[in-house]
DRENDO-1510 file (C-alpha; in Angstrom, 1 decimal, always signed):
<recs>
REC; n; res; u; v; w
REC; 1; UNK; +48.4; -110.8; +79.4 .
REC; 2; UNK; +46.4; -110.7; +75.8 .
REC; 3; UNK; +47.4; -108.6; +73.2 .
REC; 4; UNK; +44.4; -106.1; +72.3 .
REC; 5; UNK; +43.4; -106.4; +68.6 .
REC; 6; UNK; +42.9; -102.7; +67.0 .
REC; 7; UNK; +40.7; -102.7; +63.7 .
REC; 8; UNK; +43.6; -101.9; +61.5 .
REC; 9; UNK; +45.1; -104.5; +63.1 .
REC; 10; UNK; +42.6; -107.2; +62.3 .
REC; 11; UNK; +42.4; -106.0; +59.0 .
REC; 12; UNK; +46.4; -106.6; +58.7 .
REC; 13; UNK; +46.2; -110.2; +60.0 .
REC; 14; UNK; +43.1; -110.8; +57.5 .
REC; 15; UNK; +45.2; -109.7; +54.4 .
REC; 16; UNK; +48.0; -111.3; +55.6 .
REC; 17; UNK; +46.2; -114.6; +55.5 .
REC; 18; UNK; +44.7; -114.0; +52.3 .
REC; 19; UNK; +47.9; -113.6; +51.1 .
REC; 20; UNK; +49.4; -116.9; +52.3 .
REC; 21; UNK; +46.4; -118.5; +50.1 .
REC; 22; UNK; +47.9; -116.8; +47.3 .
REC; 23; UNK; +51.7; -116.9; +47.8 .
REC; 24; UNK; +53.5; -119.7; +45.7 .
REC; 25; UNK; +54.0; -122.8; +47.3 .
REC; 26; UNK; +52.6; -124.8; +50.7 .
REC; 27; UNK; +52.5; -123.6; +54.1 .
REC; 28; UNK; +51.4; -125.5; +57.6 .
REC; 29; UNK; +49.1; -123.8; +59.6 .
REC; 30; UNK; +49.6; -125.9; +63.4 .
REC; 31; UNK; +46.7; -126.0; +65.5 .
REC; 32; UNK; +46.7; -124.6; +69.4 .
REC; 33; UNK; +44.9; -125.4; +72.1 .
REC; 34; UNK; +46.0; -122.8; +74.5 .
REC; 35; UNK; +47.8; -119.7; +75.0 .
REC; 36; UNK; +50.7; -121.0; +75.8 .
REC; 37; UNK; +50.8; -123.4; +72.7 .
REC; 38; UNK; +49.9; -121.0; +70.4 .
REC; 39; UNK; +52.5; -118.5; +71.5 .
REC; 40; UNK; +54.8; -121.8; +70.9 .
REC; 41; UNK; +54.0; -122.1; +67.6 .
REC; 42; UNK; +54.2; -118.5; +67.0 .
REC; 43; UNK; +57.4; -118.4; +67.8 .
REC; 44; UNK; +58.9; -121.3; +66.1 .
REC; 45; UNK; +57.8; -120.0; +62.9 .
REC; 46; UNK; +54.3; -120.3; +62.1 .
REC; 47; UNK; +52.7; -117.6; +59.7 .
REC; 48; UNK; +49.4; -118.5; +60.9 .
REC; 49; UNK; +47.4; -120.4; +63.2 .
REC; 50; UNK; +43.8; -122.4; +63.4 .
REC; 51; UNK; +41.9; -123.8; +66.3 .
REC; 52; UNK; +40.8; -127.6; +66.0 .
REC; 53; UNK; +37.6; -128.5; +67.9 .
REC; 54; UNK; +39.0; -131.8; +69.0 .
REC; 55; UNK; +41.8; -130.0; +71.0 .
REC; 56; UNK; +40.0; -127.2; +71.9 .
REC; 57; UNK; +37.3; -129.1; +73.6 .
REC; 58; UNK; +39.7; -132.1; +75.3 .
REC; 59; UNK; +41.9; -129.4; +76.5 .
REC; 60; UNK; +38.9; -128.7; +78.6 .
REC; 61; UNK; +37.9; -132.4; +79.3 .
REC; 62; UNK; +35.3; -132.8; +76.7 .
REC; 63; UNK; +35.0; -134.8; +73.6 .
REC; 64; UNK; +34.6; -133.4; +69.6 .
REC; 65; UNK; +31.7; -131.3; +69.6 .
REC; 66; UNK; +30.8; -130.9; +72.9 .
REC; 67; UNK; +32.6; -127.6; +73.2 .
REC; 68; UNK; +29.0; -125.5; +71.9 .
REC; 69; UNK; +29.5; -121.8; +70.2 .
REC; 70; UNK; +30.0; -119.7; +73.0 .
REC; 71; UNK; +32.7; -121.9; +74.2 .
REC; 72; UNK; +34.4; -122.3; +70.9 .
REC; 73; UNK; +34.5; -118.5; +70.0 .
REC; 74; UNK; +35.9; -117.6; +73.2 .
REC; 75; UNK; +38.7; -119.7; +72.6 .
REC; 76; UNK; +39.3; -118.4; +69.5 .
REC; 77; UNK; +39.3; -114.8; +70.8 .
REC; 78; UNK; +41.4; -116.1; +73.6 .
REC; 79; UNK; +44.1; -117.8; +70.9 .
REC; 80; UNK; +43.3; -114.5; +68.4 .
REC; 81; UNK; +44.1; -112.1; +71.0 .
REC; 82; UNK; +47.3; -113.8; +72.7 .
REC; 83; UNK; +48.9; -114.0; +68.7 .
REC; 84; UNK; +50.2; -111.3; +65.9 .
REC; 85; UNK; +49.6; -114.1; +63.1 .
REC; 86; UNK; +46.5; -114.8; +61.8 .
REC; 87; UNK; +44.0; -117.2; +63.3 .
REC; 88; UNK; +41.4; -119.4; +61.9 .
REC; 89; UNK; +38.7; -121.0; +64.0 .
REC; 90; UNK; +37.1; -125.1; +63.4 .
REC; 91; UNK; +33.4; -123.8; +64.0 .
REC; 92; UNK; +32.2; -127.4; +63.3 .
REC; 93; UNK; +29.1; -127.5; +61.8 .
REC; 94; UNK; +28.1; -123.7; +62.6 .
REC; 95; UNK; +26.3; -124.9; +65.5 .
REC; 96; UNK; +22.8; -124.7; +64.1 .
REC; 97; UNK; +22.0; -127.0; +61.0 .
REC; 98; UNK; +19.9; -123.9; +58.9 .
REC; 99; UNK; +21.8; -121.5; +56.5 .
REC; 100; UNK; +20.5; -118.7; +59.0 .
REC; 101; UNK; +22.1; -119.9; +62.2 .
REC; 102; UNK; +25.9; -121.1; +60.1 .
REC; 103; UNK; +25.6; -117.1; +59.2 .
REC; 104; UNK; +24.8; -115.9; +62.6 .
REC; 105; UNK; +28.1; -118.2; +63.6 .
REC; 106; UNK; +30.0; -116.4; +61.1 .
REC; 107; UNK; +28.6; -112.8; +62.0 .
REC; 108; UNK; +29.4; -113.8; +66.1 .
REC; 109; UNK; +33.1; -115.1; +64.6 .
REC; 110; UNK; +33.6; -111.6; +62.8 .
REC; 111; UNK; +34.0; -110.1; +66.6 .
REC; 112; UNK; +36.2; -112.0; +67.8 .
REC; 113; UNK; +39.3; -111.7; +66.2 .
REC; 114; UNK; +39.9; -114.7; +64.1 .
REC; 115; UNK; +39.9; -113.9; +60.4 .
REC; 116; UNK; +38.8; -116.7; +59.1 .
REC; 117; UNK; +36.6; -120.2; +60.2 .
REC; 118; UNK; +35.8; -123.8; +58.9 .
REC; 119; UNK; +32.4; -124.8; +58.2 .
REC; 120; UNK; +31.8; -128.4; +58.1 .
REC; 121; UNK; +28.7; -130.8; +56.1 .
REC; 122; UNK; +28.8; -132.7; +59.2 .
REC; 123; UNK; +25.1; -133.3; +60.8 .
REC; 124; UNK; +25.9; -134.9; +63.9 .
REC; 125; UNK; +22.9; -137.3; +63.3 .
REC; 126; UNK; +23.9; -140.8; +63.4 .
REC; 127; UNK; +21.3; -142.1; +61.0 .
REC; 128; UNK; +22.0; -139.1; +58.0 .
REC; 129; UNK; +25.9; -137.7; +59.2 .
REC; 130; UNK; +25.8; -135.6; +56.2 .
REC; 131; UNK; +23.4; -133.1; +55.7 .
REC; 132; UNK; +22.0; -133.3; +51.7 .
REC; 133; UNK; +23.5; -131.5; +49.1 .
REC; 134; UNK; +21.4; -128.6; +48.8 .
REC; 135; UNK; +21.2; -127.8; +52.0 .
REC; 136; UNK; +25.3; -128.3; +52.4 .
REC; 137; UNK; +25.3; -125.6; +49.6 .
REC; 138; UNK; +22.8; -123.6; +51.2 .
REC; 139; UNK; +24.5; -123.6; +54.7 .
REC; 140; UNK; +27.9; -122.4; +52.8 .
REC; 141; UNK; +26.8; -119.8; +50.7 .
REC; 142; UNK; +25.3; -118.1; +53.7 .
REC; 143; UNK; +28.2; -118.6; +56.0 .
REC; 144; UNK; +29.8; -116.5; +52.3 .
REC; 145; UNK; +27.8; -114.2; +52.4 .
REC; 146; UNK; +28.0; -113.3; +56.3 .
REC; 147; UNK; +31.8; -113.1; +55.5 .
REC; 148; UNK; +31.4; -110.9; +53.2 .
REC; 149; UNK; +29.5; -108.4; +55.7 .
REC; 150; UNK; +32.5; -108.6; +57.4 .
REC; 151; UNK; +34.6; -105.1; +57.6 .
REC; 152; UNK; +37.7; -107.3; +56.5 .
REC; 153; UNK; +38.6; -110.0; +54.3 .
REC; 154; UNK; +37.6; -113.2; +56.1 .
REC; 155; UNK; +38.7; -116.8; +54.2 .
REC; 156; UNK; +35.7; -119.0; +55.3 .
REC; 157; UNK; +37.1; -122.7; +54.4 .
REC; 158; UNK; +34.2; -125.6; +53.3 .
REC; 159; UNK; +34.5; -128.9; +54.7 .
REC; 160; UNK; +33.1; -132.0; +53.6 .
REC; 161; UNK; +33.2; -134.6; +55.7 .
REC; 162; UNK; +32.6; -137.9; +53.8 .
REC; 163; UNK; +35.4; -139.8; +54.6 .
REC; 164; UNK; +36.3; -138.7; +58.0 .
REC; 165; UNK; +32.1; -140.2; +58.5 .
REC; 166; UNK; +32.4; -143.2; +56.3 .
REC; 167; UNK; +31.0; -141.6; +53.2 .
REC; 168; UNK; +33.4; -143.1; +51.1 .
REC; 169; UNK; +32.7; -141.8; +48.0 .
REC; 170; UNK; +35.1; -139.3; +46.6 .
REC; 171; UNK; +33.2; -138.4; +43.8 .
REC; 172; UNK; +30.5; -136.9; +46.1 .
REC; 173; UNK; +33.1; -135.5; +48.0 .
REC; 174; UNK; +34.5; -133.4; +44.7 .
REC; 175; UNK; +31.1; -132.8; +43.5 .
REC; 176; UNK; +30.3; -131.0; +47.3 .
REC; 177; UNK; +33.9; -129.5; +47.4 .
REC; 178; UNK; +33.0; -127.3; +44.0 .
REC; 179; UNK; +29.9; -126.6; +44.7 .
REC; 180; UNK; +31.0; -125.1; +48.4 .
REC; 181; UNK; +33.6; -123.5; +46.0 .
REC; 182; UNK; +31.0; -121.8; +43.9 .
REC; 183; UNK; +29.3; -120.9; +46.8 .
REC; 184; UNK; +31.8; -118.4; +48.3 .
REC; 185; UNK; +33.8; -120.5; +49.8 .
REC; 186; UNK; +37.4; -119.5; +49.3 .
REC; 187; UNK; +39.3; -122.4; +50.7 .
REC; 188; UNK; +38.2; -126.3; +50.8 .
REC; 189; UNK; +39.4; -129.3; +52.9 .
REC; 190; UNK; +38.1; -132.9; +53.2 .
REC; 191; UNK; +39.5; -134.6; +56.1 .
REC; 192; UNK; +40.5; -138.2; +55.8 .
REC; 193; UNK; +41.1; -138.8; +52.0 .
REC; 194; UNK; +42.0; -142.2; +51.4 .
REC; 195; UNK; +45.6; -142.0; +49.6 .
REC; 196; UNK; +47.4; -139.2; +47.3 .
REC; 197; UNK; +45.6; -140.1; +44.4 .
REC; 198; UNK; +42.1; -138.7; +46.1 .
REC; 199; UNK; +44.3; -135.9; +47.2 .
REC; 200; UNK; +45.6; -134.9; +43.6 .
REC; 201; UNK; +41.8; -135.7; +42.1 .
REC; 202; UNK; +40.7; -133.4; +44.8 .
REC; 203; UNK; +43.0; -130.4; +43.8 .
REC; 204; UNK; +42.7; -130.5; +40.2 .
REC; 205; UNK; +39.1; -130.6; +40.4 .
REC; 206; UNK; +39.1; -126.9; +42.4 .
REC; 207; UNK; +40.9; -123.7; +41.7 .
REC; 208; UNK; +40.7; -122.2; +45.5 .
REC; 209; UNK; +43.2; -123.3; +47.9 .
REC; 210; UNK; +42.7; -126.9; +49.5 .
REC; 211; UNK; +43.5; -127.8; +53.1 .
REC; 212; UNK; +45.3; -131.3; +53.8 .
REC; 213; UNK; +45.1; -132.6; +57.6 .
REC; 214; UNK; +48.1; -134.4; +58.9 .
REC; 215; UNK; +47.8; -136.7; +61.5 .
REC; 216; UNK; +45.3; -139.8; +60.8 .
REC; 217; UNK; +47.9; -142.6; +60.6 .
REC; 218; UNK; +47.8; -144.4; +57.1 .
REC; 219; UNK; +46.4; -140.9; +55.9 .
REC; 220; UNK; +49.5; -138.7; +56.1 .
REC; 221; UNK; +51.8; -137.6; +53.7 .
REC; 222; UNK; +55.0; -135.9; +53.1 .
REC; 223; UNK; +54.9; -132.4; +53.0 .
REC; 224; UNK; +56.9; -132.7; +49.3 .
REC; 225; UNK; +54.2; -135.5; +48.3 .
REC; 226; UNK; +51.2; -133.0; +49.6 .
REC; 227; UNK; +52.8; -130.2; +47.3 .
REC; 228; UNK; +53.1; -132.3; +44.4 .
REC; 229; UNK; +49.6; -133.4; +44.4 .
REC; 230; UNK; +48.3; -129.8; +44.5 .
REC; 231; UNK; +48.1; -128.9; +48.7 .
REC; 232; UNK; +48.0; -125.1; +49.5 .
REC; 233; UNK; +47.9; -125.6; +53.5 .
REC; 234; UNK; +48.6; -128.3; +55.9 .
REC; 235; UNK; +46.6; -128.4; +58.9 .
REC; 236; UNK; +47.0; -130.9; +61.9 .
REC; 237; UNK; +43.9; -131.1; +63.6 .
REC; 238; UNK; +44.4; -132.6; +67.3 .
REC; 239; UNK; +47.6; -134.3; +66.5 .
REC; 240; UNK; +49.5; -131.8; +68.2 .
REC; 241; UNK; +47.5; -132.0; +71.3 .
REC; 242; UNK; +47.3; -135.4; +71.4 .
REC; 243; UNK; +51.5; -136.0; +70.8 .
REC; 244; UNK; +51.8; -133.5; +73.9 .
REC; 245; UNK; +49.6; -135.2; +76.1 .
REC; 246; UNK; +51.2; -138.5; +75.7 .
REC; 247; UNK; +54.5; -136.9; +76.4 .
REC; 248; UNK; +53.5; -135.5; +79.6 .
REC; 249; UNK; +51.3; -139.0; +80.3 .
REC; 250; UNK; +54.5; -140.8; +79.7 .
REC; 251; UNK; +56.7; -138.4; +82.0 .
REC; 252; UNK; +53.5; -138.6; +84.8 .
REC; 253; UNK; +53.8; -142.7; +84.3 .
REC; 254; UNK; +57.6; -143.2; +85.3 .
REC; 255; UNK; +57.4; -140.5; +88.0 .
REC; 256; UNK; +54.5; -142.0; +89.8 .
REC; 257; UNK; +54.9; -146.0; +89.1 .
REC; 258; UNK; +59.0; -145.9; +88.1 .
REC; 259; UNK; +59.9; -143.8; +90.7 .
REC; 260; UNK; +62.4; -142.0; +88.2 .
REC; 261; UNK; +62.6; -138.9; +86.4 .
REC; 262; UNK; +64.9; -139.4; +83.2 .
REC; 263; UNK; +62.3; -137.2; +81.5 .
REC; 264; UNK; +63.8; -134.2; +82.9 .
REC; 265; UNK; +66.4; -132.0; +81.1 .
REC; 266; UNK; +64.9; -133.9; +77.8 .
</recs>
């Protein structure tokens, strides 16, 4: 059984996660992709959660961005609804590549329950993986300004996806990062960063709150290192999903082929 959102209660859960932007210090926000894992992470703790696209869409036996709007914002009302913390939702690109159809995202998003979403610079076009600059800006000051319709505070987070699509250029990255920033945008992330020196060039160029994602092996840090360098929230992406299913692959192998069942009682 969901848990029915009432306006005043969506406005709560919005402030709420405003106010974990602005409270001292770092905080992890884990990434669901289920009911049942999000009540998990609910209960051990977590102050908020955020949908990842990667999970999201293998947990229903597709691959990174194939999961389409619909799909993705009923999950995130599914999550939204199941929770009392806030959620976030990985809306990918916005699902349309002009400023009009990111907003429309954003407006659809503002009905579901989630109080805030990522917006990513990500084309999906082999040949140009990064839309330009102006348009990049363009696309995030209207998914802003749609937030700012919104009848509660929703944190819209920018994403620039250089390095995670072998832009490697972290100078474009900042550059993109404070223009999103000036845009509206009230949080900023850039998947993939190359070491903490990126990481602490990254957060001293920006005065919103930046998002660090844990789980791309050589690209992870400590959550004391992440602090240090300037990290407001930790993210995980599909690393969660992925660690679960290769538990449960694991257990699955020995039963079927070993013929034993240490795993159980673990």
């Amino acid at each position: 059984m969901t848990i029915q959102v009432s306006t005043q209660d969506l406005i709560r859960k919005a402030d709420a996660f405003v106010q974990l932007h602005q409270n001292p210090g770092i905080f992890e926000i884990p990434n669901p992709w289920d009911i049942g894992s999000a009540r998990q992470f609910e209960k051990l703790g977590a102050k908020a959660l955020a949908t990842s696209s990667s999970a999201s869409a293998q947990a229903l036996g597709l691959s990174d961005g194939r999961l389409g709007r619909d799909a993705a914002l009923a999950h995130a009302r599914e999550i939204a609804s199941a929770v009392s913390v806030p959620v976030s939702a990985d809306l990918e690109n916005g699902f349309g590549h002009s400023p009009e159809d990111v907003a429309q995202t954003i407006r659809l998003a503002g009905q579901t329950g989630i109080v805030g979403a990522s917006i990513e610079d990500y084309s999906g076009d082999p040949a140009r993986p990064i839309y330009g600059f102006e348009q990049s800006v363009e696309r995030v000051a209207a998914a802003a300004q749609a937030a700012r319709a919104l009848p509660f505070a929703f944190t819209l987070t920018a994403r620039s996806e250089n390095f995670l699509r072998g832009v490697t250029n972290l100078q474009d990255t900042i550059a993109r990062l404070k223009a999103y920033e000036a845009a509206g945008a009230q949080a900023l992330f850039a998947p993939g960063l190359p070491d903490l020196e990126a990481v602490r060039a990254v957060c001293a160029a920006l005065k919103s709150p930046f998002n660090f994602m844990v789980g791309m092996k050589g690209r992870s840090f400590s959550r004391a290192e992440l602090a240090d360098a300037g990290v407001k929230r930790i993210s995980f992406g599909g690393t969660f999903y992925k660690v679960a299913m290769a538990a449960s692959q694991a257990a699955a192998r020995e039963a079927m082929e070993g013929r034993t069942y240490s795993f159980v009682g673990r």
